[in-house]
N, C-alpha and C positions, 0 to 999 in steps of 0.2 A: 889634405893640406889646409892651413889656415894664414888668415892675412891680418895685421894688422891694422884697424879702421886708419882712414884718411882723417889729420886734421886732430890730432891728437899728439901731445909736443912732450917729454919728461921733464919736469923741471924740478930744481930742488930747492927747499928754504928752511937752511941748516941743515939739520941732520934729516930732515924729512923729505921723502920722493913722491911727486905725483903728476899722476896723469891732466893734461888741462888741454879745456879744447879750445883749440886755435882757429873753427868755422863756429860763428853765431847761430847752425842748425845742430851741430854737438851740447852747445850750452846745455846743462841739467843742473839746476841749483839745487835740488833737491840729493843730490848725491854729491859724494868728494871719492876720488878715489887714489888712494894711498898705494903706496908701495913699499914693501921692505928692501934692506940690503940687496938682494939676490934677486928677486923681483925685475928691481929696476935696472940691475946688471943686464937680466934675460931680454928683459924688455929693451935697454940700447943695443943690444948685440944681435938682436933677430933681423936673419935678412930681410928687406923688403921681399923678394920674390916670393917668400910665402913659408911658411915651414909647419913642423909637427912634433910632436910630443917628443920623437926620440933627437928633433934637432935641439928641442928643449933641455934634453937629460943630457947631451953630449957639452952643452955650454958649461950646465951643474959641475960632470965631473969634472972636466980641464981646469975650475976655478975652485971647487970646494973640496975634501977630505971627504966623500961618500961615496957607496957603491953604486956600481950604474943602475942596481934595485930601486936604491933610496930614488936615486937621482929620476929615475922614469916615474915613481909612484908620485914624487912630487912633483915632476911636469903635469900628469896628469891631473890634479889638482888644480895648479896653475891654471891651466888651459881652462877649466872648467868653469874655477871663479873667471877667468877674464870673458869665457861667452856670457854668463850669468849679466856681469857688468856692461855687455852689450861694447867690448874694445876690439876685441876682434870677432872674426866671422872665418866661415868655411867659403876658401878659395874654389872661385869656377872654371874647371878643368879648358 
């Protein structure tokens, strides 16, 4: 299971979504991190409690025209750029 970092708010400006932190120890000027369409869907709709890959893929299918294939290879993506980008983490049991 993985959790959403604390302090980390979606905001959009126009047609674009991103991530912004809202604690002065998230601040990284060095980075901006964007969101697509589906992205920032995933990302308003994950529950806090914590979730994974296949709660990822189930959000996909309910909302997009793909197979729950597509749907889990690109959660698995997802998930992988957002640890990369240091937004979420692996929840402790």
């Amino acid at each position: 299971m993985m959790k959403k970092i604390n302090g980390l708010a979606l905001r959009h400006l126009g047609t674009e979504a991103f991530l912004v932190a809202e604690s002065p120890a998230l601040v990284n000027f060095d980075r901006l991190i964007t969101l697509n369409a589906s992205a920032a869907y995933v990302w308003k709709s994950l529950p806090d409690s914590g979730f994974d890959t296949s709660t990822i893929a189930h959000l996909l299918t309910d909302r997009y025209d793909v197979t729950e294939a597509t749907a889990l290879a690109d959660a698995h993506t997802l998930v992988d750029v957002w640890k990369q980008a240091g937004v979420i983490k692996e929840q402790q049991p």
